[in-house]
N, C-alpha and C positions, 0 to 999 in steps of 0.2 A: 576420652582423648579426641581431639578436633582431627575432622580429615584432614589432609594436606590440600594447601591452596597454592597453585603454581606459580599467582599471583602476587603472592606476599611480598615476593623479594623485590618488586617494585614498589611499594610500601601501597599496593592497593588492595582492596576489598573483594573486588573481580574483575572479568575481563572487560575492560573498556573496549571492547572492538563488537558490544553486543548488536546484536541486527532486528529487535525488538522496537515497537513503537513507543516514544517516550508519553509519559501518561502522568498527569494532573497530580497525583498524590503522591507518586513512588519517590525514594530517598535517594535511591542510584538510579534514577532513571526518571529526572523530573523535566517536565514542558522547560526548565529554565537552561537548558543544553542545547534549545532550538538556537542557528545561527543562518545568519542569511536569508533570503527570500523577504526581507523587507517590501520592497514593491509590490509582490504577489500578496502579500498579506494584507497591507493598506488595501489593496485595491478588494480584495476579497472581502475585505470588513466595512469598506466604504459602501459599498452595492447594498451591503444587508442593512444597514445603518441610514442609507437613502431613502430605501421602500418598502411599503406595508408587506411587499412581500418579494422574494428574490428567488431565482433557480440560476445556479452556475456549475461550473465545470471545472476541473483542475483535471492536467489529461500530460502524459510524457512517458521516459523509458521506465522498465521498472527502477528498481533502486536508489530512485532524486530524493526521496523523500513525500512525496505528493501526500501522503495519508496521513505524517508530522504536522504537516502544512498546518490538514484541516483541523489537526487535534488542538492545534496553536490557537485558530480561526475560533473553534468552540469555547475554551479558554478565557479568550479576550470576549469573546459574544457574552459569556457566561456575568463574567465579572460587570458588564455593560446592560444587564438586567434582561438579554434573552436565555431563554429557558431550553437545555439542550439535555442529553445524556450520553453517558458515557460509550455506550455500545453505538458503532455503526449496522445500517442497512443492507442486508446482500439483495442488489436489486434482481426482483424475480425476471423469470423468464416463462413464467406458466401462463397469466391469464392477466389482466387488467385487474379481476378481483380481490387475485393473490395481493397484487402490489399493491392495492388500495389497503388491504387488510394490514400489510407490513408499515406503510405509512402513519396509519392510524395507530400502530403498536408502538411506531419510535417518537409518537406526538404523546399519546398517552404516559411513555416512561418517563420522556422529559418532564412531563407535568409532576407526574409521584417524586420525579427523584426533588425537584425544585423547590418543591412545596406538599411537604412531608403529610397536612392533614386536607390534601386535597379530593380523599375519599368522601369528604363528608357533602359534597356537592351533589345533586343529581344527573351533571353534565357526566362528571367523572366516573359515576356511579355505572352509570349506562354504556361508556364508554370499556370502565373495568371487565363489566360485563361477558360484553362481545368480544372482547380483545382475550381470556380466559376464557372463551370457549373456543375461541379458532389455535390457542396454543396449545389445550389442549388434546384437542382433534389431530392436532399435530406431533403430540408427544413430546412437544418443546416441556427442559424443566425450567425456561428462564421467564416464571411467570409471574409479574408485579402483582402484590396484591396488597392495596392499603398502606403503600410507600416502601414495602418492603420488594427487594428484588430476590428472587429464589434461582442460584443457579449460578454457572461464570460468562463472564465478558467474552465478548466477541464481537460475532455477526448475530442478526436477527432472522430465525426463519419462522415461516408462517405456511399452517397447511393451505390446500385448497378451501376456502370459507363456505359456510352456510348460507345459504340465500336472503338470512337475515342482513349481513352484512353485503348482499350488492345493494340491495333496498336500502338500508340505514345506514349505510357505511358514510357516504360522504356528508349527510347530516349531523350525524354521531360526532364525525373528525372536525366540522363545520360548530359545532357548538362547544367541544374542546376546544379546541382555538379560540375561542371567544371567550369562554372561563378562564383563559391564561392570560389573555390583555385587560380583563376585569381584574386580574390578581394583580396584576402589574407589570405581567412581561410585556418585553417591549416588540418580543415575537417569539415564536418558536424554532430551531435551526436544526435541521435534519441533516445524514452525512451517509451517500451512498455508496458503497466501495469498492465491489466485487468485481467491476467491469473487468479488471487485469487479467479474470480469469475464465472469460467466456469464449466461445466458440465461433466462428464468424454468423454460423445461424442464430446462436443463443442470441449475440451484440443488436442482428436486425429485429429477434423475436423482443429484446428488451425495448427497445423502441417502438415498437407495434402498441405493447401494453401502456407504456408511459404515452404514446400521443391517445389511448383511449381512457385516461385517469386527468387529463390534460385540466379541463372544465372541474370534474368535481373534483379537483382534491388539489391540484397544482398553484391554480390560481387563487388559492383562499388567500384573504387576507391573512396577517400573521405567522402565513409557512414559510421558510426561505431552507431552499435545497440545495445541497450541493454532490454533485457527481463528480466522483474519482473514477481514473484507472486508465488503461495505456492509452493513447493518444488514436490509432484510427478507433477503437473501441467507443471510445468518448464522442469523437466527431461523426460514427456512425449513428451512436444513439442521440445526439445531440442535434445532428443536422439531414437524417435522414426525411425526416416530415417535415414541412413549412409550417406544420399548428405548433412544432415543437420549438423549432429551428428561430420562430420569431418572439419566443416567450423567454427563450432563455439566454444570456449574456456570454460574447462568446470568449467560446474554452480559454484559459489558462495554461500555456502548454511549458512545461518547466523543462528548462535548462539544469547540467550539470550546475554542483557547488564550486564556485572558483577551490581553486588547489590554495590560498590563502584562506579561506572560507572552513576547508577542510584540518588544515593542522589547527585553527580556533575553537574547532568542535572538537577536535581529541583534547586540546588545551583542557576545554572545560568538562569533559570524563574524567579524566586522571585528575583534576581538582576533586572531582564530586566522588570519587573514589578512593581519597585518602585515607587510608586507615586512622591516622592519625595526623591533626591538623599541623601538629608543631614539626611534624615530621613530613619534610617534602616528597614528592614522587620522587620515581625514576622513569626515564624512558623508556618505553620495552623496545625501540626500533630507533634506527637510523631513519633522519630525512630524508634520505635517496631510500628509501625501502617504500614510504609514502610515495613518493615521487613516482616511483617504478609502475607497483601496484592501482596509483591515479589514472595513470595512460594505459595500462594492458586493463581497465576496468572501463575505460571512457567515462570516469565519472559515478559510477555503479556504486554507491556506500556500501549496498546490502553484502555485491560479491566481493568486492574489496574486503568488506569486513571480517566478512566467514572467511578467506581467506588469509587475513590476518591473525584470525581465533587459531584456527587450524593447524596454520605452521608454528605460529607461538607456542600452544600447547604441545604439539610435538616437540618441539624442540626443549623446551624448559622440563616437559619428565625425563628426555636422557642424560640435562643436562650436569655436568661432574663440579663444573669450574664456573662463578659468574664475571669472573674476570671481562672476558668477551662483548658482555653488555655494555649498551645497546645493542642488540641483536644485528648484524651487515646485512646486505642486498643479496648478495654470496650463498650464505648459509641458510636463509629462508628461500631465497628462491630454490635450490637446490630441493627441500623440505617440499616445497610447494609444487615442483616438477613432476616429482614421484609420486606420491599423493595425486593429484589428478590424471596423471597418466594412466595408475593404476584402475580408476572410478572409472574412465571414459573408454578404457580398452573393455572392461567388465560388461559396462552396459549397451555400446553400442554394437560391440563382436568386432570379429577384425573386419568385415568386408565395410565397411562406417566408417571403423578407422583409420582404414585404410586410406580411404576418400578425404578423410578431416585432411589427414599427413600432406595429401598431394594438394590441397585447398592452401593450408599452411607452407608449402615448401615455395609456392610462389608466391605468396605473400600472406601471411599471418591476419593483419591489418585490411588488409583491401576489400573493399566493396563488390561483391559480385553477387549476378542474377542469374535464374537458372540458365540463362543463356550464355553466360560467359563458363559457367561451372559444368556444361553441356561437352565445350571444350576442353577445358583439364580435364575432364575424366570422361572425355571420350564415350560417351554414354548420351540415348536418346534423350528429349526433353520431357519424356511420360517416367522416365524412370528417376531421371532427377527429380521429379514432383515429387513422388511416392520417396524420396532420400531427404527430401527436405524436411517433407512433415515432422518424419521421423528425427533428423537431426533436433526441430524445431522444439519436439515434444520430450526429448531429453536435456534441452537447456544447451545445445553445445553451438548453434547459430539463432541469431537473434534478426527478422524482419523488421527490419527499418518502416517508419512512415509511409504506407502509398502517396503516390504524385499521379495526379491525373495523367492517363493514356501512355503511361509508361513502366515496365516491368516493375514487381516486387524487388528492393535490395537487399543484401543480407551484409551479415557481418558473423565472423566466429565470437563467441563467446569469450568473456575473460578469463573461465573456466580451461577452456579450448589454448586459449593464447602460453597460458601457463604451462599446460601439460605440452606445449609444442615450442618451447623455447627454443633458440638454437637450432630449428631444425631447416626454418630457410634458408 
């Protein structure tokens, strides 16, 4: 007997509101759902398509999309005879060595996945090598060996390396890359991505390492790089050194999807989700429910979406009647109220959320710095810091871009916005 799918009664497969990256092969979930970002993409594939070798940056809030971007980027590079693989790079923060080793691992995979009998080289060989001893020094189980990948998709990590690999590393990666433009690639496209998630030390410690891997390894002919992840993160690691700062082309910093942009992308999930093709969808929501969730999200797909998943699936297990369908603004938000009020009272305690309430009662929406938030809540400016963090580190206010010589901004979260509707 099939589990129940809450889904069905929209004549779909699953939940089109998924927060998952779309990927090259999958059937519900293929690169061909990618919309908008046209100009970033030419521009992205023009650069790599220009020069022997390329390093760029794609840098913004979370939830634009920025890592679809690159999946697209790779894609189109792919088809266009450079050589890439499916797994991104979490760029290290340990040593220059680390990161050389990780470079060499995701130049290496490209080559196995590309060119299935590329074992039989010497270049390859030496490179399999070293790259299967620093994984497994590491305990990594995602170890290519003779075109075969052992292990799942993700990020790439890499232990601290053997001193073979400071010696030989950028030789090794230096004559890979040159096996691959003898094969026929027309380069190799690497995809860095972790930045979203480092620390203001880790963001300067990654650019410490990347301006000392600058020389061997950056400017090889045939590498073209690209760095994802929030935007001062990207401009930190991008533009803190001038060796770095003038090698590589500057960031890409993406903008929200137009709200037209947005209902052409669900358009094309609930297509790609049909159970059955002679048989059309159904809406699960009202256009004012996008609408709504657009602006209390600024744009966010990932929180939008989870919150879309969320209150749908709530709402569709109690539901008795589908008459009501398309779901109203009314009944989800309500769904949606509760549900994060409940998360946010949990994890921040009440003395947080107390703070959130009075942040929210003056304005939900507004831009404030610890200095303006000093005032609502009556509270020194060493104690605000020590509340921000904390807010920051539970998802429920979001850091705005720094601006030279002028305070941090913040913003509440769309998480936050939701659970405090109606309260200003």
């Amino acid at each position: 007997m099939p589990l129940p799918n809450v889904w069905e009664i929209f004549h779909l497969k699953s939940s089109p509101y998924f927060q998952t990256t779309l990927q090259k092969d999958s059937n519900t979930k293929p690169l061909s759902l990618f919309v908008g970002r046209q100009r970033e993409l030419q521009r992205l594939l023009a650069t790599i398509g220009s020069n022997l070798g390329s390093r760029q940056a794609v840098a913004g809030r979370p939830g634009l999309g920025k890592t679809t971007l690159v999946q697209v980027v790779k894609d189109r590079a792919r088809t266009a005879s450079y050589w890439t693989a499916d797994d991104f790079i979490s760029i290290t923060t340990e040593s220059s060595g680390v990161l050389l080793g990780q470079l060499l691992a995701g130049v290496y995979d490209a080559v196995v996945a590309c060119n299935p009998d590329a074992d039989d080289d010497p270049a390859v060989e030496e490179a399999q090598q070293l790259v299967c001893s620093v994984r497994l020094r590491s305990g990594s189980m995602s170890v290519s060996v003779a075109g075969f990948g052992v292990g799942g998709g993700g990020s790439e990590a890499v232990s601290t390396p053997p001193s073979a690999l400071i010696l030989d590393g950028p030789r090794i990666l230096r004559n890979l890359l040159n096996y691959a433009l003898r094969k026929g690639a027309k380069g190799v496209l690497l995809h860095l991505n972790n930045l979203e998630n480092l620390s203001k030390a880790d963001t300067r410690n990654a650019a410490d390492v990347l301006r000392d891997i600058r020389d061997s390894a950056l400017m090889l002919d045939g590498l073209h790089v690209i760095v994802v992840g929030a935007t001062d993160a990207v401009r930190t690691v991008v533009n803190r050194h001038p060796q770095i700062r003038s090698v590589f082309s500057n960031p890409i910093i993406l903008k929200e999807l137009t709200l037209s942009n947005v209902y052409e992308l669900l358009n094309n999930r609930y297509q790609a989700l049909q159970i059955d093709a002679n048989k059309p969808f159904r809406n699960p929501v009202e256009d004012s429910v996008v609408e709504k969730l657009y602006d209390i999200f600024r744009g966010d797909l990932r929180g939008m979406f989870k919150s879309l998943e969320d209150g749908m699936q709530t709402l569709l297990l109690d539901m008795i009647d589908d008459a009501a369908l398309p779901t109203g603004l009314n009944d989800l938000l309500s769904v949606l109220k509760k549900q994060n009020q409940e998360e946010l009272k949990e994890e921040l305690g009440p003395t947080r959320w107390r703070l959130v309430l009075q942040w929210a009662g003056a304005d939900p929406g507004s831009i404030q710095t610890q200095t303006t938030l000093s005032n609502i809540w009556d509270l020194d400016i060493e104690e605000v810091s020590d509340i921000m963090e904390k807010l920051a580190n539970s998802g429920a206010v979001e850091a705005l871009p720094k601006r030279p010589e002028r305070e941090i901004d913040y913003l509440l979260t769309g998480k936050v916005r939701l659970a405090t509707l109606d309260h200003s």
